[in-house]
C-alpha positions as CSV (number, residue, x, y, z in Angstrom):
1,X,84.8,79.2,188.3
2,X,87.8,76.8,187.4
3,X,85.5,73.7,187.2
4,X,82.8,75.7,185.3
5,X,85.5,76.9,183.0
6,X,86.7,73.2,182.4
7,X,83.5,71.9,181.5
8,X,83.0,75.0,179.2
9,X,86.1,74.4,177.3
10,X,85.4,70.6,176.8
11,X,81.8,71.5,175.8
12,X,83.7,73.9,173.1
13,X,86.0,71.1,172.2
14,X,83.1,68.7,171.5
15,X,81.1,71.5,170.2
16,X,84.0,72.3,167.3
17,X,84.1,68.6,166.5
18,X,80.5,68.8,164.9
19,X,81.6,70.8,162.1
20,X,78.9,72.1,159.5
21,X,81.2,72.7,156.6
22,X,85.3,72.9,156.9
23,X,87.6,74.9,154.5
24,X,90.7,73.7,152.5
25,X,93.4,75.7,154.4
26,X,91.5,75.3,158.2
27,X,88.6,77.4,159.3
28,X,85.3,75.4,159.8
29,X,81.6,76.6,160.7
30,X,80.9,75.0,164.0
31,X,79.1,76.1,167.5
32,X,82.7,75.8,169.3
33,X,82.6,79.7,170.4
34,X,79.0,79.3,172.1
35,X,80.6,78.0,175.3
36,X,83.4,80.4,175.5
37,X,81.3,83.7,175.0
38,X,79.0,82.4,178.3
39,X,82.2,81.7,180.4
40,X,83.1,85.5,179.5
41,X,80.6,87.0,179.9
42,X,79.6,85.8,183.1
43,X,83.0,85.8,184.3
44,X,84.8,88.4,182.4
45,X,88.7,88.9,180.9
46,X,90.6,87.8,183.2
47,X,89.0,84.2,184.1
48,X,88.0,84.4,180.4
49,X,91.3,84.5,179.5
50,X,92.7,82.0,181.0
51,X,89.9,79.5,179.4
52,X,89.9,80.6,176.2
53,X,94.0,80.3,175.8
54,X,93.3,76.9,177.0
55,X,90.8,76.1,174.4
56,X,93.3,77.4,172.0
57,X,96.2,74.8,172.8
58,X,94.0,71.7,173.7
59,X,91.8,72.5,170.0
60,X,96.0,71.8,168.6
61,X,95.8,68.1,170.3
62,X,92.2,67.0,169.7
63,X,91.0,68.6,166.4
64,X,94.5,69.1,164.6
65,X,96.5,71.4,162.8
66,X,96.3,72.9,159.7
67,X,99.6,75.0,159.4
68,X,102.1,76.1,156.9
69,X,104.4,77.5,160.0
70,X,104.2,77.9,163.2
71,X,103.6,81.5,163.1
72,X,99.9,79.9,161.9
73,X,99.8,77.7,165.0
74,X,100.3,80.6,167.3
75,X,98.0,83.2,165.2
76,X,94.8,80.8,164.3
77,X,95.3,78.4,167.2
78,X,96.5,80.2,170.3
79,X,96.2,83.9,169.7
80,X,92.7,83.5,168.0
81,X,91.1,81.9,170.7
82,X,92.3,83.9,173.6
83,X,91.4,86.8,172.3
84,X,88.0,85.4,172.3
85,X,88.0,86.4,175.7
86,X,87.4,90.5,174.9
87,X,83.9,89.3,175.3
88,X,84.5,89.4,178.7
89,X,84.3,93.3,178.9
90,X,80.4,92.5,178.4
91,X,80.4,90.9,182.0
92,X,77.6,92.5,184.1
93,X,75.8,94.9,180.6
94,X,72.6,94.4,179.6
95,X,72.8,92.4,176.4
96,X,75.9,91.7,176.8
97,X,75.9,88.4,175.5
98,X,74.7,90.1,172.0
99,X,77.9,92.8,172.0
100,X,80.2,90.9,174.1
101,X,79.8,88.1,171.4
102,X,80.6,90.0,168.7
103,X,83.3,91.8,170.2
104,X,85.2,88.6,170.9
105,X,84.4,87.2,167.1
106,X,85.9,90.2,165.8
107,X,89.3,90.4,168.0
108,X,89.4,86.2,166.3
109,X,89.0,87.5,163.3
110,X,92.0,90.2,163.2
111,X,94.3,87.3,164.3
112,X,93.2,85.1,161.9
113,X,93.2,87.9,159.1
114,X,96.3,88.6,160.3
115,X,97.8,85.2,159.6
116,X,96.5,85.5,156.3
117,X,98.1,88.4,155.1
118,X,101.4,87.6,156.4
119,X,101.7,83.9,156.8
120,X,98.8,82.5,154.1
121,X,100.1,84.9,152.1
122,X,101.8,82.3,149.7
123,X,98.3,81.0,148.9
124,X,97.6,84.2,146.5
125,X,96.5,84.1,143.8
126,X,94.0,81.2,144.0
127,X,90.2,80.7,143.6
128,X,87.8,81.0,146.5
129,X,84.2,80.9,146.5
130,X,84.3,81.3,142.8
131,X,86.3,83.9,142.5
132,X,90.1,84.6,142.1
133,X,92.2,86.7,144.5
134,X,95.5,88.3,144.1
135,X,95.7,90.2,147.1
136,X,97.0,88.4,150.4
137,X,93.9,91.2,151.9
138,X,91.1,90.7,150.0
139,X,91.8,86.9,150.5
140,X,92.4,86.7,154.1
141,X,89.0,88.9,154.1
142,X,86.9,86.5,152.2
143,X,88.2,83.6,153.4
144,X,88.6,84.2,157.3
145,X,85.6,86.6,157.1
146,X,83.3,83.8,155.5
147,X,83.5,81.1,158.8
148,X,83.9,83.5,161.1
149,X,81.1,85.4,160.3
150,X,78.5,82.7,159.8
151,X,79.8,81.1,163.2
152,X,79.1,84.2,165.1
153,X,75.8,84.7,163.6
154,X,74.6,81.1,165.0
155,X,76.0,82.0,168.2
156,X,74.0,84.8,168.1
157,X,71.0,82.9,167.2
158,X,71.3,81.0,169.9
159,X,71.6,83.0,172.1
160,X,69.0,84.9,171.5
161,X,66.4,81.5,171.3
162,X,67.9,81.2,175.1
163,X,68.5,84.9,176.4
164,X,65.5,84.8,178.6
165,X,67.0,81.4,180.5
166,X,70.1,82.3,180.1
167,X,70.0,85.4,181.9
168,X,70.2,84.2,185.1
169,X,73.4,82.4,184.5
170,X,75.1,85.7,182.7
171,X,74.2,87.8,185.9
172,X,75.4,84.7,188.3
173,X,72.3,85.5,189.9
174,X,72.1,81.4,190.1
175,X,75.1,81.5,192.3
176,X,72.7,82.8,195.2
């Protein structure tokens, strides 16, 4: 499990290097979740966990930071990515990649919303997607919403190109 979850985060690492599109203020569209959801799910919370807070503080070293305190570093860094690991409570269901998946996307993006109602906050009023936002809520919405939407979607994609190989892996019915 530990070396499994090692390779998983550098895949993740690698993975959230290729970056599709990036925003001004941080947030890009990559396939740097993918990884993480399949150690999750196959190994659940706890083990997920631990990987995914890992991911969180070695993304800080090897991509960068985009931070206007370090409320942000903890929130979109640390915080966002461990909580990725709620798609572990898919371990073992049916599907689960599908709804684990999305479960984990989500919990990321309450911490990152978070961070932008309380820390990006100073960014309001200003123009996204053409259009201009006054409220620190609607903006944190629309911005954070935007990436991590899209990147959950792909993941989802994918895994539903692979779900038929896949499922041995998720069940750990290769570990017989």
């Amino acid at each position: 499990m530990l070396c499994e979850g090692a390779l998983m985060v550098a895949l993740s690492l690698i993975l959230g290097l290729i970056k599709l599109f990036e925003l001004p203020q941080g947030g890009s569209i990559s396939l740097e979740m993918l990884p993480l959801f399949l150690f999750c799910v196959r190994w659940g919370v706890k083990s997920g966990l631990i990987g995914c807070f890992a991911f969180g503080i070695l993304q800080i070293f090897v991509q960068g930071v985009v931070s206007y305190a370090w409320q942000s570093i903890l929130l979109d860094y640390v915080l966002a990515f461990a909580v990725l690991s709620a798609a572990g409570l898919a371990r073992g269901h049916k599907w689960g990649i599908f709804w684990g998946s999305v479960l984990g996307a989500f919990a990321r993006f309450v911490m990152h919303f978070i961070s932008g109602i309380t820390v990006y906050r100073i960014l309001a009023p200003t123009e996204l997607f053409n259009a201009t936002f006054t409220s620190p809520w609607m903006y944190s919405l629309a911005y954070n919403g935007s990436y991590v939407l899209i990147d959950t979607v792909l993941c989802l994609i994918v895994f539903g190109v692979l779900y038929r190989p896949l499922n041995r892996y998720l069940t750990g019915r290769d570990l017989a």
